[in-house]
Structure formats: C-alpha cells, structure tokens
N, CA, C and O atoms as a GROMACS GRO file, in nm:
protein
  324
    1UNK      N    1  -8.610   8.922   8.553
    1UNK     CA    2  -8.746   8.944   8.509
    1UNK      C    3  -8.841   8.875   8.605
    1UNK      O    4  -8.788   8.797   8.684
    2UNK      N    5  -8.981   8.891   8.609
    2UNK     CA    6  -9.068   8.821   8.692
    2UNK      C    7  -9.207   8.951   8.701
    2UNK      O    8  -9.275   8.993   8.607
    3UNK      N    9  -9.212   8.982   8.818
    3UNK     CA   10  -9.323   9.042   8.849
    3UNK      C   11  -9.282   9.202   8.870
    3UNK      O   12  -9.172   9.223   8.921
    4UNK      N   13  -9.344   9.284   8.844
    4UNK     CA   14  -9.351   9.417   8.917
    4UNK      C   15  -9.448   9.465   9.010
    4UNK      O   16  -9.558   9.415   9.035
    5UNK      N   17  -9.400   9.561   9.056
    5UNK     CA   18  -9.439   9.587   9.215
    5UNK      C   19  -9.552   9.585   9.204
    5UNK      O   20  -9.594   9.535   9.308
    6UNK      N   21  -9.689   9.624   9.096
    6UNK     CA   22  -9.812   9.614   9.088
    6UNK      C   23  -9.861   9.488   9.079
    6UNK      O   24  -9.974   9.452   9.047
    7UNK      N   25  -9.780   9.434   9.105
    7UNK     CA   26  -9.841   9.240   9.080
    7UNK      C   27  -9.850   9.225   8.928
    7UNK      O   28  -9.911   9.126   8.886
    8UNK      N   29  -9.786   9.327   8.823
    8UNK     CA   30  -9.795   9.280   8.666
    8UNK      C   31  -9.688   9.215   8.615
    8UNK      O   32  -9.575   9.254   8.644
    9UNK      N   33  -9.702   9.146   8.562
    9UNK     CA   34  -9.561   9.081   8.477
    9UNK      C   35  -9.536   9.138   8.361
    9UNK      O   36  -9.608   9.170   8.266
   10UNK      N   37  -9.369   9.151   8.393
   10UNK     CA   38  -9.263   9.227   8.330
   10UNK      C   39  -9.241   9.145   8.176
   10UNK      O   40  -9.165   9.191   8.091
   11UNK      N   41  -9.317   9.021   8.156
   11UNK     CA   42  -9.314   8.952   8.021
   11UNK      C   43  -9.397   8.905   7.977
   11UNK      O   44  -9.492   8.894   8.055
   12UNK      N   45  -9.417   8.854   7.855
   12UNK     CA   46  -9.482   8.779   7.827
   12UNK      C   47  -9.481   8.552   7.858
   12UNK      O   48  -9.398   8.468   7.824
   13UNK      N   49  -9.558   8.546   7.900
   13UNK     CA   50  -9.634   8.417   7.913
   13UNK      C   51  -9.644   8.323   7.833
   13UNK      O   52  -9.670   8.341   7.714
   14UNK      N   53  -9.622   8.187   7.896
   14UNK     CA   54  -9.705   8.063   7.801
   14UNK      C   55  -9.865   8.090   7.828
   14UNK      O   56  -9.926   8.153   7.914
   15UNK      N   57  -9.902   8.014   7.720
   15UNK     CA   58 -10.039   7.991   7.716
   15UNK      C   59 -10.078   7.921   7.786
   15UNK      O   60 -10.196   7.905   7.817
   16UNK      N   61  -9.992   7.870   7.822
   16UNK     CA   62 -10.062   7.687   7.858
   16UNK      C   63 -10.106   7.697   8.010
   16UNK      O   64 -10.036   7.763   8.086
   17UNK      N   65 -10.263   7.610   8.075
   17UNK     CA   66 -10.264   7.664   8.150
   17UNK      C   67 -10.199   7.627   8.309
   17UNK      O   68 -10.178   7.513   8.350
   18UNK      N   69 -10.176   7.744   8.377
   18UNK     CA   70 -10.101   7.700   8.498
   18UNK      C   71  -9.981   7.722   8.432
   18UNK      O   72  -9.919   7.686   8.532
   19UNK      N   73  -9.887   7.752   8.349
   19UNK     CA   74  -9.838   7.748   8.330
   19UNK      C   75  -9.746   7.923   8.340
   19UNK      O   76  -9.803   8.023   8.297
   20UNK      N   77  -9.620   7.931   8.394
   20UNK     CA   78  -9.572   8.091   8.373
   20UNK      C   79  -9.482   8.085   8.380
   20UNK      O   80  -9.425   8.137   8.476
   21UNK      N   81  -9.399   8.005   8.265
   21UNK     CA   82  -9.286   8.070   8.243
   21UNK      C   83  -9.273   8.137   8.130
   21UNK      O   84  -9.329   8.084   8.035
   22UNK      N   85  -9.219   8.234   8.110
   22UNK     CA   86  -9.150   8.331   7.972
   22UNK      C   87  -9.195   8.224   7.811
   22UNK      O   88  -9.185   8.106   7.776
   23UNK      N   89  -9.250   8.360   7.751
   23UNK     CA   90  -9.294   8.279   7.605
   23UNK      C   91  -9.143   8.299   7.516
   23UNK      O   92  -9.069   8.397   7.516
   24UNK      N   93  -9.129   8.172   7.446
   24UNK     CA   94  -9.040   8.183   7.378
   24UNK      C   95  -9.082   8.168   7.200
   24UNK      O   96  -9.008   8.183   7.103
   25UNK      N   97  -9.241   8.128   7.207
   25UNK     CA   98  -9.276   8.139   7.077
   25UNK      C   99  -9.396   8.153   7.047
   25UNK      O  100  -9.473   8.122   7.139
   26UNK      N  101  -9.455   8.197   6.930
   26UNK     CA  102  -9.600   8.272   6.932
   26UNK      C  103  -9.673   8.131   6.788
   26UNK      O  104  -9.631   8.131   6.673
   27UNK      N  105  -9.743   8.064   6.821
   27UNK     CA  106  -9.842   7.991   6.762
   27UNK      C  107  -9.938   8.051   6.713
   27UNK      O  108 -10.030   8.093   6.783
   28UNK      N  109  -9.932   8.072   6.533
   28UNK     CA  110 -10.052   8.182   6.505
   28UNK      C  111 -10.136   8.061   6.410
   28UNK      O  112 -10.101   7.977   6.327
   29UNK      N  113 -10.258   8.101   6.468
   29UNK     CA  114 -10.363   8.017   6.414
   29UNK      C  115 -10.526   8.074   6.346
   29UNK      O  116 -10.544   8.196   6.347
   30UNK      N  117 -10.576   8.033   6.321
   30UNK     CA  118 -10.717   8.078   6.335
   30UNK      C  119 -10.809   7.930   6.314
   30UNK      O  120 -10.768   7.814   6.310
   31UNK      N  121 -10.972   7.995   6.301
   31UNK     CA  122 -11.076   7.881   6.306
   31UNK      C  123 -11.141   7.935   6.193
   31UNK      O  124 -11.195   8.046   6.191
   32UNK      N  125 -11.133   7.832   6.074
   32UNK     CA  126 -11.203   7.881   5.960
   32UNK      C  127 -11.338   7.893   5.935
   32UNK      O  128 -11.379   7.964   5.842
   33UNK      N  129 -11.436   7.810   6.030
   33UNK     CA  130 -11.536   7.850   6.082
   33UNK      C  131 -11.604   7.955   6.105
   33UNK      O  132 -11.723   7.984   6.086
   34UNK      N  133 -11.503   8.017   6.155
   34UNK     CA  134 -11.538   8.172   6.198
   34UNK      C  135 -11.494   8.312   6.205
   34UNK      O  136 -11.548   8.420   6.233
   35UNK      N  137 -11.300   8.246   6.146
   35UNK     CA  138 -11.205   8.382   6.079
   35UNK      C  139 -11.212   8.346   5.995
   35UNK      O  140 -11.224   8.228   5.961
   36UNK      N  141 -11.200   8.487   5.905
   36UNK     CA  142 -11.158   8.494   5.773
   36UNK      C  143 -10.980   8.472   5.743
   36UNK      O  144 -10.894   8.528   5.812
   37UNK      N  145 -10.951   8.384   5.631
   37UNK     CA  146 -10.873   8.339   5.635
   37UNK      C  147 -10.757   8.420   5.674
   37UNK      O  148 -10.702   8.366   5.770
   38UNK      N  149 -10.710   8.502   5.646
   38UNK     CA  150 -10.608   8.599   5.662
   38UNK      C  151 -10.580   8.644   5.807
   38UNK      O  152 -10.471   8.678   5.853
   39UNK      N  153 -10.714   8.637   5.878
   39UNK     CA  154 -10.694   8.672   6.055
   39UNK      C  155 -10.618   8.560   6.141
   39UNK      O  156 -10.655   8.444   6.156
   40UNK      N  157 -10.495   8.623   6.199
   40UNK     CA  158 -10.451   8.553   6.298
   40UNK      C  159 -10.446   8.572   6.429
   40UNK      O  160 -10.410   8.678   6.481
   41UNK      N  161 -10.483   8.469   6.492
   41UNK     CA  162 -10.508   8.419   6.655
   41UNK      C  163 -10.345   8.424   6.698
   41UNK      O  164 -10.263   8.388   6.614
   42UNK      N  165 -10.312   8.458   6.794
   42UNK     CA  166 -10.175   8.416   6.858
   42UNK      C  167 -10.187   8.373   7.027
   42UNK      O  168 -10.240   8.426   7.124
   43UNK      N  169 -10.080   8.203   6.999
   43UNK     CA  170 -10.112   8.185   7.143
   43UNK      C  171  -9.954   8.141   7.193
   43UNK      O  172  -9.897   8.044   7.143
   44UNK      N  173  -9.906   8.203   7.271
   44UNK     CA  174  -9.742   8.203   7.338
   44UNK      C  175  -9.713   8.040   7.403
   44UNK      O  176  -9.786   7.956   7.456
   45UNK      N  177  -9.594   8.045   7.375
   45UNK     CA  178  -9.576   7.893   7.471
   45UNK      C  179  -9.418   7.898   7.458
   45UNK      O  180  -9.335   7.945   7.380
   46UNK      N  181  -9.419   7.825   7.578
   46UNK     CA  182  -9.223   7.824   7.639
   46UNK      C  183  -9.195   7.717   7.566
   46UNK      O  184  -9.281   7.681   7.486
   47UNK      N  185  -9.073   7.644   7.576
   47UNK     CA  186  -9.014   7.589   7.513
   47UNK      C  187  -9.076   7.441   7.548
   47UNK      O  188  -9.096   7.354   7.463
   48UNK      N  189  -9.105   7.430   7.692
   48UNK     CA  190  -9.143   7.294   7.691
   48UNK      C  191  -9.278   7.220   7.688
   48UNK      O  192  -9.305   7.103   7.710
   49UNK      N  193  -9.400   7.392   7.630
   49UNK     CA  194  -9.537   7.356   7.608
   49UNK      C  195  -9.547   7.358   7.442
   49UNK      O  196  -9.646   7.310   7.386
   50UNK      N  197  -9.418   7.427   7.356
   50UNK     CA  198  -9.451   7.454   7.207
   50UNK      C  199  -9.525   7.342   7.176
   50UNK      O  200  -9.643   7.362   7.144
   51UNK      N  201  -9.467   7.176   7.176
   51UNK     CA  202  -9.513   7.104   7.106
   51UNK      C  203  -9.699   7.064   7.161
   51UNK      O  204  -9.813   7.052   7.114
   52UNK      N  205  -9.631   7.056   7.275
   52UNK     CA  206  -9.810   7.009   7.315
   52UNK      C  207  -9.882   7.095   7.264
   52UNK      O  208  -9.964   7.035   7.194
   53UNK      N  209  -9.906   7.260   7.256
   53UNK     CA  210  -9.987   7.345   7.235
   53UNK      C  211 -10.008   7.338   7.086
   53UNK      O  212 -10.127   7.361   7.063
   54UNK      N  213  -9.913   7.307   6.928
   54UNK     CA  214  -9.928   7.280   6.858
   54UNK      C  215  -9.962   7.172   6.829
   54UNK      O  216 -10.018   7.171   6.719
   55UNK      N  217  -9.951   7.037   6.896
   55UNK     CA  218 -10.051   6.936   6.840
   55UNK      C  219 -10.175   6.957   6.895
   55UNK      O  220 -10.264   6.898   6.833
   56UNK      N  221 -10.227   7.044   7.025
   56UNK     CA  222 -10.386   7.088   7.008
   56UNK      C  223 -10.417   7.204   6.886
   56UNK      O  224 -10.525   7.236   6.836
   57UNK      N  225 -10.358   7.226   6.875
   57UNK     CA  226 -10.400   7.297   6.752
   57UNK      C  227 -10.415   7.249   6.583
   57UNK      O  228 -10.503   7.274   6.501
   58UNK      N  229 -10.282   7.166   6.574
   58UNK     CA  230 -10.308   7.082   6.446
   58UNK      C  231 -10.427   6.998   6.453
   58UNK      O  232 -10.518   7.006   6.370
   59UNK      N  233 -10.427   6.903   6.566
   59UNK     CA  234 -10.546   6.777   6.581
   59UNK      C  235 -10.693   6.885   6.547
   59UNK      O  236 -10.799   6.822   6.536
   60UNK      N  237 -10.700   7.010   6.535
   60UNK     CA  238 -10.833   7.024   6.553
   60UNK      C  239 -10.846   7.119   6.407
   60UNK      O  240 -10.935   7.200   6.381
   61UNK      N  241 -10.738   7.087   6.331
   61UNK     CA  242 -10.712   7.178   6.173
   61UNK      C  243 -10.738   7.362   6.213
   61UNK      O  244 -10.829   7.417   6.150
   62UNK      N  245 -10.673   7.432   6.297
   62UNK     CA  246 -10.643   7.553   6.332
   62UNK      C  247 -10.509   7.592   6.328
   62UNK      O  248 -10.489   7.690   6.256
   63UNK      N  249 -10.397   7.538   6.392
   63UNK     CA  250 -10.256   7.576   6.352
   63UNK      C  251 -10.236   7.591   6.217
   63UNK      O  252 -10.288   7.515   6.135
   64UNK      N  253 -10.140   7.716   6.178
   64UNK     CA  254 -10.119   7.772   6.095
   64UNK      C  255  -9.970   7.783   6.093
   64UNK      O  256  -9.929   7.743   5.984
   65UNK      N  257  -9.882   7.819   6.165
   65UNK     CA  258  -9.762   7.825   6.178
   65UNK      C  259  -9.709   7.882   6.328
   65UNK      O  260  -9.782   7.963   6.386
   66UNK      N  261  -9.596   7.845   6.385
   66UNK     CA  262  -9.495   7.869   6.487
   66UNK      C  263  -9.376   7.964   6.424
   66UNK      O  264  -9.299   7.955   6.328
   67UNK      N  265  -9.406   8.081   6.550
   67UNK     CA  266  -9.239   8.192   6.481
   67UNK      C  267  -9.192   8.217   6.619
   67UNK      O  268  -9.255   8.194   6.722
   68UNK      N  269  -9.065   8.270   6.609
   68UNK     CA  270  -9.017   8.295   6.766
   68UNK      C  271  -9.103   8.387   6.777
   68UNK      O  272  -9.175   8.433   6.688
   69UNK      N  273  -9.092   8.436   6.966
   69UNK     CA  274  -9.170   8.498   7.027
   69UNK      C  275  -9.056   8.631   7.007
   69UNK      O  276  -8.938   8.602   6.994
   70UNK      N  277  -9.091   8.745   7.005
   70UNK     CA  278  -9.044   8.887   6.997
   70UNK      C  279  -9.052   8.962   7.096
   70UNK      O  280  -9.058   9.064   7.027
   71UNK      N  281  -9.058   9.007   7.213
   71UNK     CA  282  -9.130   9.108   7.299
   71UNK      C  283  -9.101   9.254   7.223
   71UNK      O  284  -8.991   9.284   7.176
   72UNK      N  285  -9.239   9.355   7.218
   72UNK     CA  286  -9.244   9.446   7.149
   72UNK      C  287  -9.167   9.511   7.202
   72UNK      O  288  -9.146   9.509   7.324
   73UNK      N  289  -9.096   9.598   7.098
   73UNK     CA  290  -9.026   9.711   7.160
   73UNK      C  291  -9.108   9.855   7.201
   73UNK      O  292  -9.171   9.922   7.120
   74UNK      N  293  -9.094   9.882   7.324
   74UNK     CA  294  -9.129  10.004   7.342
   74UNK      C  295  -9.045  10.131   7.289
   74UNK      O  296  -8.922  10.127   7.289
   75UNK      N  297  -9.114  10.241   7.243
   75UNK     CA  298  -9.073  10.363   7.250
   75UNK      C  299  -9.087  10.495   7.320
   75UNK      O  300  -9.206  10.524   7.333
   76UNK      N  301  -9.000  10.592   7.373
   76UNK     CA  302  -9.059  10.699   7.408
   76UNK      C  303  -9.139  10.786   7.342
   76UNK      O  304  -9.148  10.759   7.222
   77UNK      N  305  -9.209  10.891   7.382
   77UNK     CA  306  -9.256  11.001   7.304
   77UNK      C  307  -9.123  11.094   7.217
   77UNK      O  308  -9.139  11.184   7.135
   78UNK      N  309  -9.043  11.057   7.250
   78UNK     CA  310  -8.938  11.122   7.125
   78UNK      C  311  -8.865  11.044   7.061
   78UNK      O  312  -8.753  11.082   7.026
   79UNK      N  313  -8.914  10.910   7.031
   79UNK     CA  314  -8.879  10.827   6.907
   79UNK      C  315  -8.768  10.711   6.994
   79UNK      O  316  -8.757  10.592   6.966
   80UNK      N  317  -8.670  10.812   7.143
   80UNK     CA  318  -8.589  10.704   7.122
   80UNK      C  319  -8.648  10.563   7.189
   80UNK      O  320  -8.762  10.533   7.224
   81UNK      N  321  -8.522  10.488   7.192
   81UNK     CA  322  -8.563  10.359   7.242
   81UNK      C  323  -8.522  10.285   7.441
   81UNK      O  324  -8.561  10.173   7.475
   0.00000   0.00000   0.00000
C-alpha cells in the first residue's frame, strides 16, 4: 500500500499532523457548542497517535468514543465486490 500513480493515497491516514502512516482507528467526537448531540466528527489515528489524539480530545470535553478503523468497502456497478 502507499501512494498511487496520481500522487493519491491508496488508504486512509492518521490525523495527526505530519503524520502518514495507515489509520488504524477512527475517534468519533463532536463540540456541543455547536453539534447537535447525535452528530459525529471522525478523526483517524495509527496506533502510536490513538492516545495522544484522544487525550486532545477528552482535555477539551469533545471525545466521545474510539472504534477500529474499517476501510470502506467498495462495490462495482453489479453489486459484486
């Protein structure tokens, strides 16, 4: 995995910045300030930014919960996979 020939990456990302290696988990949060409670924010992080990226998020009462990261599955136009 890494880059494709268009200069796009073939995965998903940490958040963190400067940072690119492969997300291994999705930090969903919001700001009650200004989402309504039910809306979630998602921000990716590898294994060795999870914690830092969730204590900026707890320290500022926005973290909500950590789930593994998924990469979506694509489909064709005829269902398969």
């Amino acid at each position: 995995m890494g880059m494709l020939p268009d200069g796009e990456q073939e995965f998903a990302v940490c958040s963190r910045k400067g940072c690119r290696a492969p997300a291994g988990w999705e930090l969903l949060w919001n700001n009650p300030r200004i989402h309504t409670p039910d809306r979630r924010k998602v921000w990716l992080a590898c294994g060795e930014h999870r914690d830092w990226l969730e204590d900026y998020l707890q320290t500022r009462s926005l973290w909500i919960e950590t789930v593994p990261h998924s990469e979506p599955t694509v489909t064709s136009q005829d269902g398969d996979r």
